[in-house]
C-alpha positions in Angstrom: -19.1 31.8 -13.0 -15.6 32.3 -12.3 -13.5 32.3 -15.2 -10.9 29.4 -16.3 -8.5 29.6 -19.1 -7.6 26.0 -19.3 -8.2 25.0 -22.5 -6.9 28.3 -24.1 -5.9 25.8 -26.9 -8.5 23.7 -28.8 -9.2 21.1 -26.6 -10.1 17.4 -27.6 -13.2 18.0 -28.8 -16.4 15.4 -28.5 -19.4 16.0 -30.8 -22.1 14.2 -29.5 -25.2 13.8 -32.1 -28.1 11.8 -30.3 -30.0 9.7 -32.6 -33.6 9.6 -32.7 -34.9 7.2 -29.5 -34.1 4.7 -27.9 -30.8 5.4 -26.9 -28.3 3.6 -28.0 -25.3 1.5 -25.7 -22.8 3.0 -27.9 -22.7 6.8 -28.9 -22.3 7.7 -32.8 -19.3 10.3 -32.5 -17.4 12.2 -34.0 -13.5 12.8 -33.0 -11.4 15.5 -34.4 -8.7 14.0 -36.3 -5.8 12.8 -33.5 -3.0 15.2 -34.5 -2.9 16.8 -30.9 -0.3 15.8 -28.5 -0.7 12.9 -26.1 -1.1 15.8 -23.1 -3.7 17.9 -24.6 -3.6 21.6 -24.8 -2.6 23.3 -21.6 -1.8 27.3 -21.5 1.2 29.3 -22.4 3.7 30.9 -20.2 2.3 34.2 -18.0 -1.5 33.0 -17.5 -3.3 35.4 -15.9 -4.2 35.4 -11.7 -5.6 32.3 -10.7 -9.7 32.7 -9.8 -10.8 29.4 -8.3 -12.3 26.3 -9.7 -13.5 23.8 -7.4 -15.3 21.1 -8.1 -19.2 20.9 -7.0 -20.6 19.4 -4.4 -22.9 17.2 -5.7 -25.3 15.3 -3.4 -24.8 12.0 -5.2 -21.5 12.1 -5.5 -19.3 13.0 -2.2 -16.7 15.5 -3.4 -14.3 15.8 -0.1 -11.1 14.2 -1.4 -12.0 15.8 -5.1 -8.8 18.1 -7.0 -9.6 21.3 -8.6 -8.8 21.3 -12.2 -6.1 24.0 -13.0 -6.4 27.3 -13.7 -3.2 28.0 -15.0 0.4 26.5 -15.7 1.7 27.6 -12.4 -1.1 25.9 -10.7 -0.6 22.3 -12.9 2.7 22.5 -12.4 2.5 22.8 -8.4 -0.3 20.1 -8.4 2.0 18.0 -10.5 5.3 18.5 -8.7 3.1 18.1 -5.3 1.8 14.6 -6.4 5.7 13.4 -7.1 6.9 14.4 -4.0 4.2 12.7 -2.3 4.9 9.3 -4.7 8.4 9.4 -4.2 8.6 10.6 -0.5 8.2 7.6 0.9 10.2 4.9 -1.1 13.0 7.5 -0.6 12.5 7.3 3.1 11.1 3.8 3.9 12.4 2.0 7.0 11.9 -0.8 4.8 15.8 -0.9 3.3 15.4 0.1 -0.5 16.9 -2.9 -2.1 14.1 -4.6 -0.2 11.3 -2.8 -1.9 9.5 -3.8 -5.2 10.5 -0.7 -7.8 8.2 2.2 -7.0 7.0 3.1 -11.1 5.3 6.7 -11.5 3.6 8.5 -14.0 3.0 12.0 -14.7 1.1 14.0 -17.6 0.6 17.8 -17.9 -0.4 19.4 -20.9 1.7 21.4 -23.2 1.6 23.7 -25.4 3.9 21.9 -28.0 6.5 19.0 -27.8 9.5 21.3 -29.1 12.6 20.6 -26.9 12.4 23.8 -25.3 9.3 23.5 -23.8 9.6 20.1 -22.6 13.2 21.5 -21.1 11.2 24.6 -19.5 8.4 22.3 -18.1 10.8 19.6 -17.2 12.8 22.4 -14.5 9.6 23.9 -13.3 8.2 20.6 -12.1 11.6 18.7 -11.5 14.1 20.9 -10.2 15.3 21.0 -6.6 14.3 17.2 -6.8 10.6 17.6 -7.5 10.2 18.6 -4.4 11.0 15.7 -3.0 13.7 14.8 -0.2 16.1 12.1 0.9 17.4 12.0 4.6 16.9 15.7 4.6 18.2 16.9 1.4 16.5 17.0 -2.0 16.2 14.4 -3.7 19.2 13.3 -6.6 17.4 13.1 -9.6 18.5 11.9 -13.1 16.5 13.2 -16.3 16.8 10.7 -18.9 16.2 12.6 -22.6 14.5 11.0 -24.9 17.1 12.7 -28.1 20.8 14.7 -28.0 18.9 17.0 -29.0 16.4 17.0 -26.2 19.5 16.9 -23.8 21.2 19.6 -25.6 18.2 21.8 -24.5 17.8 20.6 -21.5 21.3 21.1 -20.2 21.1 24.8 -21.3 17.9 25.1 -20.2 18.7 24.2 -16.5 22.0 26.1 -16.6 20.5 29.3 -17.5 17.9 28.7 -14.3 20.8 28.3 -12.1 20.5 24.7 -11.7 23.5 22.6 -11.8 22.7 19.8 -9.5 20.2 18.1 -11.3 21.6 15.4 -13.8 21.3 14.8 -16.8 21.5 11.9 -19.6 20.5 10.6 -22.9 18.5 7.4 -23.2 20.6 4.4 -24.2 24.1 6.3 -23.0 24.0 6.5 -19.4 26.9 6.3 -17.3 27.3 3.5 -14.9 28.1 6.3 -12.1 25.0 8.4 -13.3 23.1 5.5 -12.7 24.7 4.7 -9.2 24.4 8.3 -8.0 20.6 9.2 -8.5 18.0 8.2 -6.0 15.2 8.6 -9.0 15.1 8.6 -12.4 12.6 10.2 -15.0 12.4 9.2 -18.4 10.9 11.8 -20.5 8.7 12.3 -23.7 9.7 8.9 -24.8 8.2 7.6 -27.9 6.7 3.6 -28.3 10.0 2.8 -30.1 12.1 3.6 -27.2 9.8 1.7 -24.3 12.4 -1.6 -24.2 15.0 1.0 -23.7 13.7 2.5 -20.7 12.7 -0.8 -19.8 15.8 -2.3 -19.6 17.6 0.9 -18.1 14.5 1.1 -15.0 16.3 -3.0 -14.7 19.8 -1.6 -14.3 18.2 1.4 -12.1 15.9 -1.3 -9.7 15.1 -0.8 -7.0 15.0 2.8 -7.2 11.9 4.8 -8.1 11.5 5.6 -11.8 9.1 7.9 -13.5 7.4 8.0 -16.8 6.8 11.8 -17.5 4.6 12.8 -21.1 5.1 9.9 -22.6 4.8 10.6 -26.1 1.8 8.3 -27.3 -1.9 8.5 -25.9 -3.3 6.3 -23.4 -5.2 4.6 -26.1 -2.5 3.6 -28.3 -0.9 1.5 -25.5 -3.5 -1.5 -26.7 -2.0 -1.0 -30.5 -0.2 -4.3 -30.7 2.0 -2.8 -33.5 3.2 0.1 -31.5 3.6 -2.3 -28.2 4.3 -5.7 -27.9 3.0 -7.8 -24.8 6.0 -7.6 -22.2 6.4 -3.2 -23.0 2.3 -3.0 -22.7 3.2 -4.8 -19.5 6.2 -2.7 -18.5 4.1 0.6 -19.5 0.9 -0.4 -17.1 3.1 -1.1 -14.1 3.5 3.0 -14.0 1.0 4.1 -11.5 -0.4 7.5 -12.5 0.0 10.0 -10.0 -1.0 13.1 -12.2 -3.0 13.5 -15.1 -5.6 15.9 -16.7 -7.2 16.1 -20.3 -9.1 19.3 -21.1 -12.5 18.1 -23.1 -14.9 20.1 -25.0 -18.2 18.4 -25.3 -20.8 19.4 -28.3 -24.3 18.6 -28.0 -26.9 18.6 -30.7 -28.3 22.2 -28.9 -25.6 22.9 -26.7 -21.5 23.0 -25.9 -19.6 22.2 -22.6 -16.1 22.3 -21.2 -15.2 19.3 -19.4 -12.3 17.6 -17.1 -10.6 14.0 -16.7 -8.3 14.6 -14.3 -6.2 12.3 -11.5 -4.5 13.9 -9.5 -3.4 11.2 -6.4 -2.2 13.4 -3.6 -6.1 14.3 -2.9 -7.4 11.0 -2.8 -6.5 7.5 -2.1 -3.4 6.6 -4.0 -4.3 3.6 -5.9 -8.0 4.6 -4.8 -10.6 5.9 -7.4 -8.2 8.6 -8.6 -9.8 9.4 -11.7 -12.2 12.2 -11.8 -14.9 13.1 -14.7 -15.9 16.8 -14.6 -18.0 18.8 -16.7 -18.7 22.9 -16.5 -21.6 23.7 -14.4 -25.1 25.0 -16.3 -25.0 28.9 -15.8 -27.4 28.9 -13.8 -25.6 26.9 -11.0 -26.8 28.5 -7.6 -23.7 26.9 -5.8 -21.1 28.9 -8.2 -18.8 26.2 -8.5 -17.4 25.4 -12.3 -17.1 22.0 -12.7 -19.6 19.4 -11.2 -17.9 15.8 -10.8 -20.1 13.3 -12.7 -18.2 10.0 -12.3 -15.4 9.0 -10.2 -13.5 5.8 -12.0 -10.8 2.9 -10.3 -9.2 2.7 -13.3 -8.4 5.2 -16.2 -11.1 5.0 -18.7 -10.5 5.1 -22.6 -11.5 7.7 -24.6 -14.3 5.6 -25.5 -15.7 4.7 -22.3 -15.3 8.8 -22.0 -17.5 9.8 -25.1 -20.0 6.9 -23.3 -20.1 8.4 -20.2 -20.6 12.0 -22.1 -22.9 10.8 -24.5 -25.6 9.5 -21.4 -25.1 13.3 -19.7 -25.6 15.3 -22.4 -28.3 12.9 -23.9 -29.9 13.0 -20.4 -30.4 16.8 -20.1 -31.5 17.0 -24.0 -35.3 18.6 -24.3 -35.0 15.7 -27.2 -34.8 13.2 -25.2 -36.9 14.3 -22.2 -39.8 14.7 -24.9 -39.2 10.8 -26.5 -38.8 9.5 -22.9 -42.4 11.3 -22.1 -43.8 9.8 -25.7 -43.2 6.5 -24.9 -45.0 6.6 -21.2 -47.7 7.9 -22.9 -47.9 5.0 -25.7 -47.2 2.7 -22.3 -50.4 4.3 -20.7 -52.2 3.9 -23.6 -51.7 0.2 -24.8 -51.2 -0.8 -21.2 -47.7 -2.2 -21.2 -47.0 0.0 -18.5 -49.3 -2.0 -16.0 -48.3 -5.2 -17.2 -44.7 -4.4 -16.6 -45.3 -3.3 -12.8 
């Protein structure tokens, strides 16, 4: 099985304990406590040489338009910078005027190692610089990072300078310029925090119609339903992002066994808008098709964590020689008192 240093932090980690049968609808887990970062635990700098993970090709499940989890930073960075020039590509170069056009909202997620200002500055030029990749009547695209802190800026302006990069600009939330705002074709608002959503609400207003992008917000998925952290209109604002890259590394813990698994979304392999989001989970050893990962569901919309430890719960529970000897039990008992018949 080829080898896959992904989650070379501790990922979030899912420990599934199936009672005794029957089943139940709703899995009794256990979480680790929620002090990881809203991107969980990608990689550090110098990863070694990718060795490819693909997906499997399940028979059930048709896998054609199916990513490849990443390998290594380099390769979530590409598949991330790849998806924004794809999502911004053509706003930027509709034949539909732009002031015509409903404001194209983007969201991006990539693991990282920690929130510090210097990685967030060093992951912020590998995926954004030289306009994300993206281009505007033929040249790149005129971005405007929008830092969360001074601090963050601070960083970010040394950051990009030392990388030879003086074309990409640069502002603090709540104190853009006027003519920062008029020059940019895009804007991304990074690790923003739940305080500071009506902020870059009301500066994606003064920005309309251009594109904006959300990039590691700094809250979880599942905290956008907290009605303390998020009131109705910035729960609103928030889900009007469309998610055009995303991956969570999960380790999933069985009563009698432990597996690496994958939620990923990553929109420039499928249909945009499509059923984006991708569960994966590491192949048995055994695997005669050598692939890694095997997808086990494909989703419309992004599940919850939840709806994630259900889905994992029913796999692992499924392949469990505890469960397979209950299931036989009970057709047995069936046989025997006849309930079986009745219920054909």
């Amino acid at each position: 099985m080829a080898s896959n240093n992904l989650l070379n932090l501790p990922p979030f980690k899912i420990a599934l304990n199936p009672p005794p049968p029957p089943l139940p609808t709703r899995p009794s887990v256990f979480l680790a406590p929620r002090q990881i970062p809203p991107c969980r635990s990608l990689l550090r700098s110098k990863p070694p040489p990718r060795q490819g993970v693909r997906s499997s090709t399940s028979p059930q499940l048709d896998t054609a338009n199916t990513p490849s989890p990443p390998s290594s930073r380099q390769e979530a960075v590409a598949q991330a910078r790849s998806c924004l020039a794809t999502a911004l590509q053509k706003p930027l170069n509709s034949s539909i005027p732009l002031k015509r056009q409903r404001q194209p909202r983007f969201r991006a997620e990539i693991p990282v190692v920690d929130e510090s200002p210097g990685s967030l500055a060093r992951l912020a030029f590998d995926v954004l610089s030289g306009g994300a990749g993206a281009s505007r009547k033929g040249a790149p695209a005129r971005l405007l990072l929008i830092w969360p802190s001074a601090e963050a800026l601070s960083v970010a302006l040394r950051e990009f300078e030392d990388q030879g990069d003086s074309a990409t600009a640069h502002a603090r939330l709540g104190s853009m310029a006027p003519d920062a705002l008029g020059a940019c074709d895009a804007a991304v608002f990074l690790a923003t925090g739940p305080a500071q959503v009506e902020q870059v609400k009301a500066a994606a207003a003064a920005l309309e119609p251009r594109p904006v992008v959300l990039f590691n917000p700094s809250w979880s998925f599942d905290e956008e339903g907290d009605g303390e952290k998020f009131g109705a209109g910035a729960r609103g604002f928030v889900g009007s992002f469309d998610v055009v890259y995303s991956f969570t590394g999960l380790e999933v813990r069985g009563l009698l066994s432990k597996k690496r698994g994958v939620l990923l979304r990553c929109a420039e392999a499928g249909r945009f808008g499509g059923e984006g989001w991708v569960l994966m989970v590491e192949n048995d050893g055994g695997a005669s098709d050598g692939q890694e990962f095997k997808v086990v569901s494909r989703l419309k919309k992004r599940p919850t964590i939840g709806e994630v430890e259900s889905m994992l719960y029913n796999i692992m529970a499924a392949n469990s020689p505890v469960t397979k000897s209950a299931r036989f039990l009970r057709e047995i008992v069936s046989n025997v008192t006849g309930a079986k018949s009745k219920a054909q």
